[in-house]
BAMARVEX-653847 format. One record per atom (N, C-alpha, C, O): x, y, z; residue number from 1. Coordinates in pm, whole numbers, always signed. Example, Ala and Ser with C-alpha at 12.3 -4.5 7.8 and 13.67 -1.06 7.14 Angstrom:
<site <+1319 -569 +780> 1> <site <+1230 -450 +780> 1> <site <+1320 -330 +780> 1> <site <+1424 -332 +846> 1> <site <+1285 -225 +708> 2> <site <+1367 -106 +714> 2> <site <+1290 +3 +787> 2> <site <+1341 +114 +804> 2> 
This chain:
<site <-1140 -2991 -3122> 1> <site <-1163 -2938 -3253> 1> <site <-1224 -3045 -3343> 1> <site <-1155 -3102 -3428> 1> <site <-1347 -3069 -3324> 2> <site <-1394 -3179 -3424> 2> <site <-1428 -3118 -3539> 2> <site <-1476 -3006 -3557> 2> <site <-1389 -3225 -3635> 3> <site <-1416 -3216 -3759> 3> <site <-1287 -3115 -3817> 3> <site <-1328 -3038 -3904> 3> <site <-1157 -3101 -3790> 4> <site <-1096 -2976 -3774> 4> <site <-1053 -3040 -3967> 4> <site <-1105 -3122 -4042> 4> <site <-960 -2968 -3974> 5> <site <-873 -2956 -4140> 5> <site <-789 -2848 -4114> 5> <site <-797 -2765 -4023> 5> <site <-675 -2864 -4241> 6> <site <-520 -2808 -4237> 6> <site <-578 -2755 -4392> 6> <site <-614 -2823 -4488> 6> <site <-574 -2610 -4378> 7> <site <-615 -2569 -4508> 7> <site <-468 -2499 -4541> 7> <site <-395 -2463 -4449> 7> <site <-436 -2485 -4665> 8> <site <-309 -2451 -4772> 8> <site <-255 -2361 -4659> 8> <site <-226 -2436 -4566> 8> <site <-236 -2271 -4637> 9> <site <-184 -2203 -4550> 9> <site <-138 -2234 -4422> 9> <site <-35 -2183 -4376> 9> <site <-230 -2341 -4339> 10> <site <-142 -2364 -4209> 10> <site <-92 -2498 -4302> 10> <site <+14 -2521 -4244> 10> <site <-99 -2570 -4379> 11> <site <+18 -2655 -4407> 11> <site <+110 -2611 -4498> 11> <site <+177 -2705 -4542> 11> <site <+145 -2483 -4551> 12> <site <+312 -2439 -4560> 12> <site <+373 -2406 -4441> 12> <site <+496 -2410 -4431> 12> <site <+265 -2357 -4298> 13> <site <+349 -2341 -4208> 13> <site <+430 -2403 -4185> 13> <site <+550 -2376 -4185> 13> <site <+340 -2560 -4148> 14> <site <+355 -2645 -4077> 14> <site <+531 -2695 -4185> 14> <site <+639 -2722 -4132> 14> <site <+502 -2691 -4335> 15> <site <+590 -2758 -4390> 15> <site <+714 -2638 -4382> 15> <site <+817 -2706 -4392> 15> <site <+742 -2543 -4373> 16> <site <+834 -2426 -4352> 16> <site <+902 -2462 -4196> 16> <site <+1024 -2450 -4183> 16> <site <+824 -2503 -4091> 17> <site <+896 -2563 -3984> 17> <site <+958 -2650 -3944> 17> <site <+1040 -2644 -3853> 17> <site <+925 -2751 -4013> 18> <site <+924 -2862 -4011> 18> <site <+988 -2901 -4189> 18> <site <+913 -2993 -4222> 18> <site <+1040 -2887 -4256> 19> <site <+1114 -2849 -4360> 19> <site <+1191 -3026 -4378> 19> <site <+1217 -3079 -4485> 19> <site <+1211 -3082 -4245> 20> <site <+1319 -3227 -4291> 20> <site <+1234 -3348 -4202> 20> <site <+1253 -3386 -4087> 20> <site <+1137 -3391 -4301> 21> <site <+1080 -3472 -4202> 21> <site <+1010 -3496 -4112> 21> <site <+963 -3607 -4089> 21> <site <+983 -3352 -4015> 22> <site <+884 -3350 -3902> 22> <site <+765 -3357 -3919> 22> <site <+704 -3283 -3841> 22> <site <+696 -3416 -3991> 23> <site <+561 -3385 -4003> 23> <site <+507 -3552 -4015> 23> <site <+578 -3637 -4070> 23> <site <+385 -3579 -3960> 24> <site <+337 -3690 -3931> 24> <site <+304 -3728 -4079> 24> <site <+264 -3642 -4158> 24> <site <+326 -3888 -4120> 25> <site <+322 -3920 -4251> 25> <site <+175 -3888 -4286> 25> <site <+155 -3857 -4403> 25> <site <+77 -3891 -4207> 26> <site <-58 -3888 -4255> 26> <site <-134 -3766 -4308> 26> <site <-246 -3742 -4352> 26> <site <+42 -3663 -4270> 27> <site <+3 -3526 -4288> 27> <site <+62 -3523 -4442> 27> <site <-8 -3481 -4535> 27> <site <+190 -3569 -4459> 28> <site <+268 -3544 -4630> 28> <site <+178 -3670 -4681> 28> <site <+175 -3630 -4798> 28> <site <+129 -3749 -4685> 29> <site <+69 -3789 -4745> 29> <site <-40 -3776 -4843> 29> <site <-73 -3861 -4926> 29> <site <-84 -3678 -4828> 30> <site <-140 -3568 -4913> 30> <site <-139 -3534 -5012> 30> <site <-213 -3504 -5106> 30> <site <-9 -3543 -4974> 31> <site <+45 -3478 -5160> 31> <site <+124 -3351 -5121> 31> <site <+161 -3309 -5011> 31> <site <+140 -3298 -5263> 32> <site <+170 -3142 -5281> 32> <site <+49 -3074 -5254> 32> <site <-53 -3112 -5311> 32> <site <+43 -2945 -5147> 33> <site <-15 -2858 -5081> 33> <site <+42 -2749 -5153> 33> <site <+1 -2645 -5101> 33> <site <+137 -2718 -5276> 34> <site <+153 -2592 -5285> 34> <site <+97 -2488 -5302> 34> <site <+157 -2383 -5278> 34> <site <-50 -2489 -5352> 35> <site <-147 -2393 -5452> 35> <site <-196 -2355 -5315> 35> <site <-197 -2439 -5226> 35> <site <-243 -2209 -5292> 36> <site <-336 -2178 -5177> 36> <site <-509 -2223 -5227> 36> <site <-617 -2223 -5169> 36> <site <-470 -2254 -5348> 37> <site <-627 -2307 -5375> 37> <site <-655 -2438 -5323> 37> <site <-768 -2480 -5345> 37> <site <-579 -2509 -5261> 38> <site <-565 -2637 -5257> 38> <site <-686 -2675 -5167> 38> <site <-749 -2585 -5112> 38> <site <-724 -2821 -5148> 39> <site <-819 -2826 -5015> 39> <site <-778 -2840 -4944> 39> <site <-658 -2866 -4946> 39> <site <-851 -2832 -4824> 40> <site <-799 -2882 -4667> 40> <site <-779 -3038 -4668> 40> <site <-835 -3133 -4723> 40> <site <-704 -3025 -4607> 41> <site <-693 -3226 -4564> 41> <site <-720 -3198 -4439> 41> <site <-674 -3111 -4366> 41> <site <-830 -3309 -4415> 42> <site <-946 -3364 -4312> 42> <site <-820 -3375 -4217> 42> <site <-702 -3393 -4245> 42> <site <-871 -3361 -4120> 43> <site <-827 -3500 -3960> 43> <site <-912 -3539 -3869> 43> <site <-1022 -3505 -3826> 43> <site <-842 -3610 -3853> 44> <site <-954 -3792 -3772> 44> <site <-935 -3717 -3649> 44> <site <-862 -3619 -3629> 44> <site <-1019 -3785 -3560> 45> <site <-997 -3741 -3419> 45> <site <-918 -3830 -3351> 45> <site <-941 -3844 -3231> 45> <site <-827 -3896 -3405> 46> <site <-717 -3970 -3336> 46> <site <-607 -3860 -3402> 46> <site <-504 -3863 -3335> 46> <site <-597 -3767 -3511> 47> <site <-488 -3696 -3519> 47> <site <-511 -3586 -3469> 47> <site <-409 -3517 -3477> 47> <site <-599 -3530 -3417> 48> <site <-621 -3367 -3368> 48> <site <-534 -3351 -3316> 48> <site <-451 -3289 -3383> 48> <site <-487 -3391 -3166> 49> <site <-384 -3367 -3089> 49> <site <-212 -3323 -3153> 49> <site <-158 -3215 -3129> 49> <site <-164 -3413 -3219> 50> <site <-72 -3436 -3272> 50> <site <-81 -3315 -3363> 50> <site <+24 -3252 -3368> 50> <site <-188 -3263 -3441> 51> <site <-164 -3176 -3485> 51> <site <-153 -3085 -3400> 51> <site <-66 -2998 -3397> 51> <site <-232 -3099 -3334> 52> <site <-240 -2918 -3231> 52> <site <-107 -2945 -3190> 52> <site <-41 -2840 -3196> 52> <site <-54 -3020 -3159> 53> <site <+83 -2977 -3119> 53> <site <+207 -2923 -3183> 53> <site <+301 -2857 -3139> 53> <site <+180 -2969 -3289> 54> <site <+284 -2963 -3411> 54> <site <+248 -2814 -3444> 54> <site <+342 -2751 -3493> 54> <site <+136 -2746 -3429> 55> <site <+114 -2610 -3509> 55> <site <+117 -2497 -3359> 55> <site <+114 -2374 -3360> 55> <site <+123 -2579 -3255> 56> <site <+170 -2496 -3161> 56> <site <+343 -2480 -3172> 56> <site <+411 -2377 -3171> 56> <site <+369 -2573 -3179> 57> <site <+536 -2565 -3224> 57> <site <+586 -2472 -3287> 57> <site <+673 -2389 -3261> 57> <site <+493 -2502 -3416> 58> <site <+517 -2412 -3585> 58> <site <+506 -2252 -3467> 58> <site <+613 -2194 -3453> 58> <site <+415 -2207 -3411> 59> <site <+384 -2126 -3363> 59> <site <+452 -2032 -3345> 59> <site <+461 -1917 -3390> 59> <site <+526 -2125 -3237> 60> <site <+633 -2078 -3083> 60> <site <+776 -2059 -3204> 60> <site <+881 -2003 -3171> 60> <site <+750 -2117 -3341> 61> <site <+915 -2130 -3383> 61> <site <+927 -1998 -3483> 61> <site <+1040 -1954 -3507> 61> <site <+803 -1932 -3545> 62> <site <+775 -1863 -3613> 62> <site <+739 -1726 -3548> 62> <site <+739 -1620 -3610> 62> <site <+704 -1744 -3403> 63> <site <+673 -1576 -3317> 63> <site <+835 -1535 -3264> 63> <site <+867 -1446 -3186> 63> <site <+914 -1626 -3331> 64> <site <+1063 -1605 -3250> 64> <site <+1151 -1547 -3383> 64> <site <+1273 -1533 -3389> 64> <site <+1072 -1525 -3465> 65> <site <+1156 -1463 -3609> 65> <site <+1062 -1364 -3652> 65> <site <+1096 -1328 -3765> 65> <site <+939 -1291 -3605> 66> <site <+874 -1187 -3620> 66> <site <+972 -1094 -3671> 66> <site <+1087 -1065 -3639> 66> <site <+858 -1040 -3796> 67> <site <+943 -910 -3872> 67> <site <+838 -874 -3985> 67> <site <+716 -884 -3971> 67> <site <+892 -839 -4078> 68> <site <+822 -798 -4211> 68> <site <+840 -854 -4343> 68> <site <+818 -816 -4458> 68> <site <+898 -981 -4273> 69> <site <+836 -1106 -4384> 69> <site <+691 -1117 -4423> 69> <site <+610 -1130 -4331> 69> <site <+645 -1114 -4561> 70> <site <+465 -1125 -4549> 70> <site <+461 -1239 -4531> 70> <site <+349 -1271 -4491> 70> <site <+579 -1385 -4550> 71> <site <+542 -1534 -4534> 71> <site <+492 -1505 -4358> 71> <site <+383 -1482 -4306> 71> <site <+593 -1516 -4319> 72> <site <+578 -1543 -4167> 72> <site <+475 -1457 -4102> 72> <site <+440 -1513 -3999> 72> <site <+427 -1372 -4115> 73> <site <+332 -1330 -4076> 73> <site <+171 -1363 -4126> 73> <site <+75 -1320 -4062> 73> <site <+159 -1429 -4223> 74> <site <+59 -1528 -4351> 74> <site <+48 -1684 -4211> 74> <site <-34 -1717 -4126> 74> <site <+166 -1732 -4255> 75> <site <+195 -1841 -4148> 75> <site <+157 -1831 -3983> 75> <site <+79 -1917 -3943> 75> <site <+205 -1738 -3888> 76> <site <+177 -1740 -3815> 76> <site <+24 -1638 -3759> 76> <site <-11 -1646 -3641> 76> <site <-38 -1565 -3843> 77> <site <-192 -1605 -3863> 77> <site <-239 -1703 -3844> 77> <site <-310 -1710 -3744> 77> <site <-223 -1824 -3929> 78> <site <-223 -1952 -4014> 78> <site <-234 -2052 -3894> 78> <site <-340 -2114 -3885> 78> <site <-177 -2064 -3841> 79> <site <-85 -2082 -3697> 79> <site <-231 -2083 -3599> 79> <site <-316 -2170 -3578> 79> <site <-213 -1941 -3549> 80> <site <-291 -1874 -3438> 80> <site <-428 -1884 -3487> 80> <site <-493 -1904 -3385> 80> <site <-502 -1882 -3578> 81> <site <-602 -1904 -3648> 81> <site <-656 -2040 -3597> 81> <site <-763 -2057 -3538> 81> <site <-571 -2129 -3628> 82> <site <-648 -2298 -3576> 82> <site <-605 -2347 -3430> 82> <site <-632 -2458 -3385> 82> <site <-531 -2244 -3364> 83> <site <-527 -2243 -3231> 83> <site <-653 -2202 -3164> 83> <site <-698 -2263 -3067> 83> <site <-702 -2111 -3212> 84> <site <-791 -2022 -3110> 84> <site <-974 -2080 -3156> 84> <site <-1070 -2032 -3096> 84> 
């Protein structure tokens, strides 16, 4: 995924899963992501991986609470979106 980015939406996933800490500092470093207006934060191609893994996680942790939440279903879009 070159040139990839974490736009507002897959990073509440990511921060909804990962809620205490799990997230690579280069990712909260950022800042506050709350606004969906927000920008994407870039990644290097030394972090791609690490992300793809982390939002495969978010994934697998969020298709296991499917329902009619509009978050979790926003999120795991969000999710499956920068997977595919």
């Amino acid at each position: 995924m070159p040139g990839c980015a974490v736009p507002a939406d897959l990073y509440a996933a990511l921060q909804v899963c990962f809620p205490h800490g799990g997230l690579a500092g280069w990712l909260t470093a950022a800042g506050p992501r709350c606004g969906t207006g927000a920008s994407p934060i870039r990644v290097g191609a030394d972090q791609e991986d690490e992300l793809a893994n982390l939002v495969t996680l978010a994934l697998w942790e969020l298709l296991q609470d499917l329902g009619d939440d509009p978050f979790t279903n926003l999120f795991t879009a969000a999710c499956a979106r920068h997977l595919s």
